[in-house]
C-alpha positions in Angstrom: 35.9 -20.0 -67.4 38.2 -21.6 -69.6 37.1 -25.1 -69.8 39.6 -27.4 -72.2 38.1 -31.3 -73.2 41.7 -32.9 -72.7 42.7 -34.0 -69.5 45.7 -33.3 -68.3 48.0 -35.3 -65.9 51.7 -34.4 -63.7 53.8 -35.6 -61.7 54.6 -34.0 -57.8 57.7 -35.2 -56.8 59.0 -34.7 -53.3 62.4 -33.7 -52.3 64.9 -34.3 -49.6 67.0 -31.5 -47.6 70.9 -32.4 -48.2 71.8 -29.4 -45.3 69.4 -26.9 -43.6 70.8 -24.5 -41.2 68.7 -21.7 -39.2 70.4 -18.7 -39.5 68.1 -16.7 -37.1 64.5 -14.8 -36.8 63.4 -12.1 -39.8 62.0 -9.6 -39.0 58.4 -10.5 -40.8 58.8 -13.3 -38.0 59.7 -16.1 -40.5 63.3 -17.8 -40.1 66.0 -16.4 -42.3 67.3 -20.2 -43.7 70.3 -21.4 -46.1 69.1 -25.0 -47.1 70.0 -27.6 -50.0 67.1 -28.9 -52.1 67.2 -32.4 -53.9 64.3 -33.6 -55.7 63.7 -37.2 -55.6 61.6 -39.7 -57.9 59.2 -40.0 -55.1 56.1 -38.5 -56.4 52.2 -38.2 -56.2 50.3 -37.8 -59.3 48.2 -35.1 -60.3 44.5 -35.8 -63.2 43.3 -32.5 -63.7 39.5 -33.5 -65.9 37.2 -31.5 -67.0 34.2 -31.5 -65.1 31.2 -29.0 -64.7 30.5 -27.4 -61.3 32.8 -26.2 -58.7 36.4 -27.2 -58.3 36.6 -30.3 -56.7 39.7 -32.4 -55.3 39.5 -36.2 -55.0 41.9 -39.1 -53.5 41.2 -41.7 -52.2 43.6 -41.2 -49.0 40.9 -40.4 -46.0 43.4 -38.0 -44.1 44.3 -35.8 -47.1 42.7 -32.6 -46.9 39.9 -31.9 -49.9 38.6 -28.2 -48.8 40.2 -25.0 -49.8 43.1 -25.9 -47.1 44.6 -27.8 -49.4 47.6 -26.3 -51.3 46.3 -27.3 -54.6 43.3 -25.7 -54.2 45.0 -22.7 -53.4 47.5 -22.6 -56.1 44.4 -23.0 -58.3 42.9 -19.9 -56.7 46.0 -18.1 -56.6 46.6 -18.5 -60.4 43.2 -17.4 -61.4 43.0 -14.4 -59.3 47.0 -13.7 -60.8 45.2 -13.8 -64.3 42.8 -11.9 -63.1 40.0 -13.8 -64.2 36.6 -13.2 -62.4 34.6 -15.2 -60.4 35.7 -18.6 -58.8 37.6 -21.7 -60.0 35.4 -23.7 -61.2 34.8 -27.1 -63.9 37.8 -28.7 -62.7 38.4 -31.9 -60.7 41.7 -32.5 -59.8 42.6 -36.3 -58.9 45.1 -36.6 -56.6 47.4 -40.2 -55.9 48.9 -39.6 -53.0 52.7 -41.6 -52.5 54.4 -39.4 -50.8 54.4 -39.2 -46.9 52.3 -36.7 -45.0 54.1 -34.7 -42.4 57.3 -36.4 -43.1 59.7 -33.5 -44.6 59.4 -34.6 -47.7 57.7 -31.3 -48.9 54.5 -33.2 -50.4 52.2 -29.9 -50.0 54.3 -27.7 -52.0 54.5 -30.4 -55.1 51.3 -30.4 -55.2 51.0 -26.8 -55.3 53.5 -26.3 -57.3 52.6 -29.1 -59.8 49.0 -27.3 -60.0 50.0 -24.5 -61.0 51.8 -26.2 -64.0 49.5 -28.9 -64.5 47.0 -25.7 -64.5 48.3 -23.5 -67.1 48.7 -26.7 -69.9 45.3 -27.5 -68.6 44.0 -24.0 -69.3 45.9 -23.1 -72.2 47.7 -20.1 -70.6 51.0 -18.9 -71.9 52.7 -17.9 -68.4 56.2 -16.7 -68.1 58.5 -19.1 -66.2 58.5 -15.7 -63.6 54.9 -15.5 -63.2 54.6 -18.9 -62.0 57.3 -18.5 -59.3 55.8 -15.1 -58.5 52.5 -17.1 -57.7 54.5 -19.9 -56.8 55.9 -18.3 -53.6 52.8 -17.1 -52.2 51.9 -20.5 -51.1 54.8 -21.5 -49.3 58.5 -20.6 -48.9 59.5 -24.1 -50.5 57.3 -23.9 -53.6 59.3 -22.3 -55.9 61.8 -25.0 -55.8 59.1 -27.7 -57.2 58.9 -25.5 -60.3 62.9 -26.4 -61.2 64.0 -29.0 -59.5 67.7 -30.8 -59.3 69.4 -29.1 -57.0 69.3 -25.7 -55.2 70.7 -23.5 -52.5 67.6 -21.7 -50.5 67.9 -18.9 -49.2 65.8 -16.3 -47.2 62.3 -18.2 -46.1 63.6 -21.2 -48.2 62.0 -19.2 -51.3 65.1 -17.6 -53.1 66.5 -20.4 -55.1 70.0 -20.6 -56.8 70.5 -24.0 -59.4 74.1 -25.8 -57.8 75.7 -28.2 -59.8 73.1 -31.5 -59.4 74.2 -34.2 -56.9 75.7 -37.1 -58.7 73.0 -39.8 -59.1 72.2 -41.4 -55.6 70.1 -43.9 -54.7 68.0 -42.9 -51.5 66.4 -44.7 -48.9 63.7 -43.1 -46.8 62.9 -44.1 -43.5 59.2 -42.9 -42.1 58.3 -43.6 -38.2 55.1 -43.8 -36.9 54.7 -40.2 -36.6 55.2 -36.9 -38.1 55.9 -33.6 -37.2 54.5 -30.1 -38.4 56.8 -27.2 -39.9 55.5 -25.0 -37.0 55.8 -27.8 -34.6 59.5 -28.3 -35.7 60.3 -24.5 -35.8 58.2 -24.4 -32.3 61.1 -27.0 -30.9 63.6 -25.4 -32.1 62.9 -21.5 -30.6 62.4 -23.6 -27.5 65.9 -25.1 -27.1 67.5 -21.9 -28.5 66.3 -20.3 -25.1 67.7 -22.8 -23.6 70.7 -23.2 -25.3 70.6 -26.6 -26.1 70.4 -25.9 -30.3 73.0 -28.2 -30.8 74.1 -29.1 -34.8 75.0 -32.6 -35.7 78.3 -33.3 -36.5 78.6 -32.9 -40.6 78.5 -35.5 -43.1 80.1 -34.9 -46.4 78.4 -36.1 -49.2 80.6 -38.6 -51.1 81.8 -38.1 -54.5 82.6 -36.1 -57.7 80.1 -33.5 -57.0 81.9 -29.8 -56.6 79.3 -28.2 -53.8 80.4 -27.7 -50.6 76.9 -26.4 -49.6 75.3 -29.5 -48.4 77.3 -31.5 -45.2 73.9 -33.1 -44.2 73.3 -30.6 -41.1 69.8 -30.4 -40.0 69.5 -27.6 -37.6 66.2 -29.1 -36.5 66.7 -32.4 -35.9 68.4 -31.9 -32.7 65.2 -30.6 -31.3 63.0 -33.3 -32.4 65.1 -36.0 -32.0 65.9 -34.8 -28.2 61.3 -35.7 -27.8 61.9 -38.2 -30.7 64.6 -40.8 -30.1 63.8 -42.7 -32.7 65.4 -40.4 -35.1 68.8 -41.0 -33.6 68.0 -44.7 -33.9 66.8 -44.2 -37.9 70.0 -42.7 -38.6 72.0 -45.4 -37.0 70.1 -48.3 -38.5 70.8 -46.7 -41.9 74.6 -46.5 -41.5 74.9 -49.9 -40.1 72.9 -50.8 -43.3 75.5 -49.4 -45.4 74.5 -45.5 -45.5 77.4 -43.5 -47.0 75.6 -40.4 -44.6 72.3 -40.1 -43.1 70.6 -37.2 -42.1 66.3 -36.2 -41.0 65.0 -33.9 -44.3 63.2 -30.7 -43.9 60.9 -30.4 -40.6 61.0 -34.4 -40.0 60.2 -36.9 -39.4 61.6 -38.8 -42.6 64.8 -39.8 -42.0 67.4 -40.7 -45.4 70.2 -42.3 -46.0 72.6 -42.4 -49.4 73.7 -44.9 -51.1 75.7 -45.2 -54.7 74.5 -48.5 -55.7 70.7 -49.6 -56.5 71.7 -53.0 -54.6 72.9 -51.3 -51.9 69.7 -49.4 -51.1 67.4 -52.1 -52.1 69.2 -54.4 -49.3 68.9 -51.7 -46.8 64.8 -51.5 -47.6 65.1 -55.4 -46.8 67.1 -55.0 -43.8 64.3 -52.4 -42.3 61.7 -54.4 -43.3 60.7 -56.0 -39.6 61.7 -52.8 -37.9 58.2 -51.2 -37.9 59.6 -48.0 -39.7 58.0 -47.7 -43.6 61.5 -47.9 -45.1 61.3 -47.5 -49.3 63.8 -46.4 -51.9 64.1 -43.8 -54.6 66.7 -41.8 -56.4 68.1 -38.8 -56.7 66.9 -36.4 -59.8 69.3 -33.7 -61.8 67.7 -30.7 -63.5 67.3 -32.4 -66.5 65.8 -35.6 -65.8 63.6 -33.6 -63.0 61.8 -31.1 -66.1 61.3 -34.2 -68.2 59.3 -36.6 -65.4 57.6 -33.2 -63.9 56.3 -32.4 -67.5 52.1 -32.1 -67.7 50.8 -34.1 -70.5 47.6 -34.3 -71.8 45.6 -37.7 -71.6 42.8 -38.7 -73.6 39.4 -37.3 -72.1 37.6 -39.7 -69.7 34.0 -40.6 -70.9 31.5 -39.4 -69.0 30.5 -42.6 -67.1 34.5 -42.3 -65.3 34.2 -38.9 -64.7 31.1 -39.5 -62.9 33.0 -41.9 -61.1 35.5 -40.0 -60.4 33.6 -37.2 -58.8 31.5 -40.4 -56.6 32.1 -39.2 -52.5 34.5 -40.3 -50.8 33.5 -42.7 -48.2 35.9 -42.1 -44.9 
């Protein structure tokens, strides 16, 4: 194992779906999709330290997975076994802070996979094609490859094929989070289910506002008709946000985050305050080009830890 004595730290940051339509069923029994990513400032943050014995996740969140079902600690696996390396992963402990929403569409899972694997190869010392990352990268989930760029994208096929589009021009965002969430396969589940009942019906588009060429992205979701049809509240997320001054307003991904846009940092910063006795988590972030996304989602290395925090770091977790 490749063990290196600087620790190195990244940034996840989540993303928002501008437009994601279901085009219909593959035949590997995935759905065939044509989605617009945005990445977002939102973002956990990823401390990968050296530490002897096996790998090891840590955060302090009590509901966020720690075993191998955790997409970082696949994307470390995955890497390895790509660099064919023997044995197991090992003499790393990767500290995760966790900001971004669980379950919320926000694509959370795949940053942190995808920021592993970076965070992983500066850690290690590996010189990896851009390729071979996405190659790996798309093994862990049909959104991952996205993380690895950025800005924004047209998805294609599973989500996984990505094609760079002219970046949005810079929004501010507010995201609104109910008290629930909602699984991919839960969302895709509702969705079959009112197709064989033909009730898929798409919401009427929104175009986003602005000097920004793409016509790709008119803020249809093609699954937030099912889940708003169990889940009123997303209808009511979306109308809170316009009255707030919204230019558009959409649900992102699989739900159940809901967003609105808005062109002026006042503007969104009044909405957050307007939401704040609705019992919905309402927060704000911004919109991220290409550019700006490769320099914030950069590893860099830190200064190692003595060895009285690492032990600390590596103390149980206490649920």
């Amino acid at each position: 194992m490749i063990i290196d004595s600087t620790a190195v730290t990244i940034r996840a940051h989540a993303k928002i779906n501008l437009d994601l339509r279901v085009l219909g069923t593959r035949v590997d029994g995935f759905h065939e999709l044509r989605t617009v990513f945005q990445a977002i400032s939102l973002h956990d943050t990823l401390t990968f330290l050296p530490a002897e014995g096996p790998f090891t996740i840590d955060c302090d969140m009590s509901s966020f997975p720690l075993d191998r079902t955790n997409l970082i600690w696949k994307a470390a696996d995955a890497l390895w076994r790509a660099l064919r390396r023997a044995g197991t992963v090992r003499d790393v402990l990767v500290r995760v802070d966790k900001q971004i929403p669980m379950q919320a569409g926000l694509g959370g899972g795949s940053a942190n996979a995808a920021a592993a694997l970076m965070g992983l190869a500066r850690f290690w010392h590996l010189h990896v094609r851009p390729a071979q990352l996405t190659d790996v990268a798309a093994t862990l989930g049909a959104d991952v490859p996205f993380f690895l760029s950025g800005g924004t994208a047209l998805g294609l096929g599973k989500g996984d094929e990505i094609y760079p589009l002219a970046d949005l021009a810079p929004h501010w965002i507010v995201l609104v989070v109910p008290g629930f969430g909602v699984s991919t396969a839960d969302a895709y589940g509702l969705y079959e289910a009112d197709r064989r009942l033909d009730r898929t019906l798409r919401p009427e588009p929104q175009y986003v506002p602005g000097p920004w060429p793409s016509r790709a992205a008119q803020m249809v979701n093609d699954l937030e008709g099912p889940i708003a049809r169990r889940h009123p509240e997303i209808d009511q997320m979306k109308a809170t946000l316009r009255r707030a001054g919204a230019l558009a307003a959409a649900m992102t991904g699989s739900g159940s985050t809901v967003f609105g846009l808005f062109q002026r940092r006042r503007d969104a910063v009044a909405a957050v305050e307007a939401l704040s006795g609705s019992g919905w988590r309402a927060l704000a972030t911004e919109s991220l080009g290409r550019d700006d996304y490769a320099r914030r989602a950069r590893p860099r290395p830190l200064r190692t830890p003595s060895p009285r925090a690492r032990r600390l770091a590596r103390k149980p977790r206490i649920d």
